[in-house]
C-alpha positions in Angstrom: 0.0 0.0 0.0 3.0 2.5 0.7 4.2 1.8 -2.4 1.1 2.4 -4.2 1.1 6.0 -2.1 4.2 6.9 -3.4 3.4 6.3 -7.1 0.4 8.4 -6.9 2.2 10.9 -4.9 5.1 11.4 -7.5 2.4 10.6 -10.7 0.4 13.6 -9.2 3.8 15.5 -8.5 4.7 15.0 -12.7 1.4 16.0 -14.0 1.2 19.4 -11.7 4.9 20.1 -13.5 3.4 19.0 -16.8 0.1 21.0 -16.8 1.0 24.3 -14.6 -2.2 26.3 -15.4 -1.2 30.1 -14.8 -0.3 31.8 -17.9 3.2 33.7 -17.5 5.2 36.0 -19.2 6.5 33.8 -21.5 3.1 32.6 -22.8 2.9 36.8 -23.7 6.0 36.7 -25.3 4.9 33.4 -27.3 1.6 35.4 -28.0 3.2 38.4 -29.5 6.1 36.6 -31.7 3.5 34.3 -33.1 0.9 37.4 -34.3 3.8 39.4 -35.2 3.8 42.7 -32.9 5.8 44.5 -30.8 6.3 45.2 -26.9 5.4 48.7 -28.0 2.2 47.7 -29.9 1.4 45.3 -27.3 1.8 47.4 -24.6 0.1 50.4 -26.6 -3.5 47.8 -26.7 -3.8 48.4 -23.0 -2.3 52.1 -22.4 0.7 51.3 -20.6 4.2 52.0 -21.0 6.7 49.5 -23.0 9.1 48.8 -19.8 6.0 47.9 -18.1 4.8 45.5 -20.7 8.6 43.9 -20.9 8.0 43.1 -17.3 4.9 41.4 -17.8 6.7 39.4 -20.4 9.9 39.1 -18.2 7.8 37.8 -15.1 8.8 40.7 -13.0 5.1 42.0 -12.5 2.0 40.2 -12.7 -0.3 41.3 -15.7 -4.2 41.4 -15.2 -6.6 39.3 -16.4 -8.3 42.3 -18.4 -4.7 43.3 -20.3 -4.9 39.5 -21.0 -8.0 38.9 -22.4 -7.3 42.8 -24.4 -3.7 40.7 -25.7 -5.6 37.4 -26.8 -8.2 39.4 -28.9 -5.1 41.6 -30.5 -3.0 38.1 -31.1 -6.0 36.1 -32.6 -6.9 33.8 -29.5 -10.4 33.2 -29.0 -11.7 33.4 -25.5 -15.1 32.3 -26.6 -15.4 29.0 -25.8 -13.8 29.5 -22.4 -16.6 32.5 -21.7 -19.6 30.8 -23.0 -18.5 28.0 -20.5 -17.8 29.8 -17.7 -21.8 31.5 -18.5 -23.1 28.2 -18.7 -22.4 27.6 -15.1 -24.5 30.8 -14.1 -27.7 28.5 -15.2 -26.5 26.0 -13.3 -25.7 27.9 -9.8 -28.0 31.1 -9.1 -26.3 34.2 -7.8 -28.0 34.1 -4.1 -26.1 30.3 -3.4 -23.1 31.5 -4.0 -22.5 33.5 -0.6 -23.1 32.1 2.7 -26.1 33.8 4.8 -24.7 35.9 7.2 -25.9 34.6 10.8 -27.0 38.0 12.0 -28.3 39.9 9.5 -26.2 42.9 8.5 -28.8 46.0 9.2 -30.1 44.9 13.0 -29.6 47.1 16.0 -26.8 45.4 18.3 -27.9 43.4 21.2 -27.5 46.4 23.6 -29.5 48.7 22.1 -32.4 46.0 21.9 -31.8 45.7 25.2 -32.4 49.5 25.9 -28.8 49.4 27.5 
């Protein structure tokens, strides 16, 4: 049984390597040399300066999602099918489950002034 631990453990340990999820600034740069821009252009699609987009690419700051999505479009990557996914799960889990109900509810007078105190 140990042994069968230990292959799932290290199985697991190769496929988070394998499949690493966040995109980085290399997948930027892989972007922008495939669709044939600049850092300038790139970084002029989202009104920031070129240094800044350079450190996107270099890894030194973290880009946001809306620069992102603004860089796909501009490089020819459709974000469609991930969108009309991510909407499909609206049908499928109303707004009001999402948050927890608060246990006192947020507009009642504290105990003490209930209390007259």
């Amino acid at each position: 049984m140990l042994f069968v631990t230990r292959v799932r453990q290290a199985k697991r340990i190769e496929l988070v390597g394998k499949y690493d999820k966040r995109f980085t600034g290399d997948d930027l740069r892989r972007m922008r040399k495939v669709a044939g821009k600049t850092t300038q252009e790139m970084a002029n699609l989202v009104g920031v300066e070129r240094g800044t987009y350079e450190n996107y690419e270099k890894g030194v700051s973290k880009f946001p999602y809306e620069y992102f999505e603004v860089w796909c479009d501009a490089c020819g990557i459709n974000l469609n099918p991930l969108r009309e996914q991510i909407l499909a799960l609206r049908d499928k889990i109303d707004d009001t489950k999402l948050w927890r109900k608060s246990p006192t509810p947020r507009n009642s007078k504290s105990s003490n002034e209930d209390n007259g105190k």
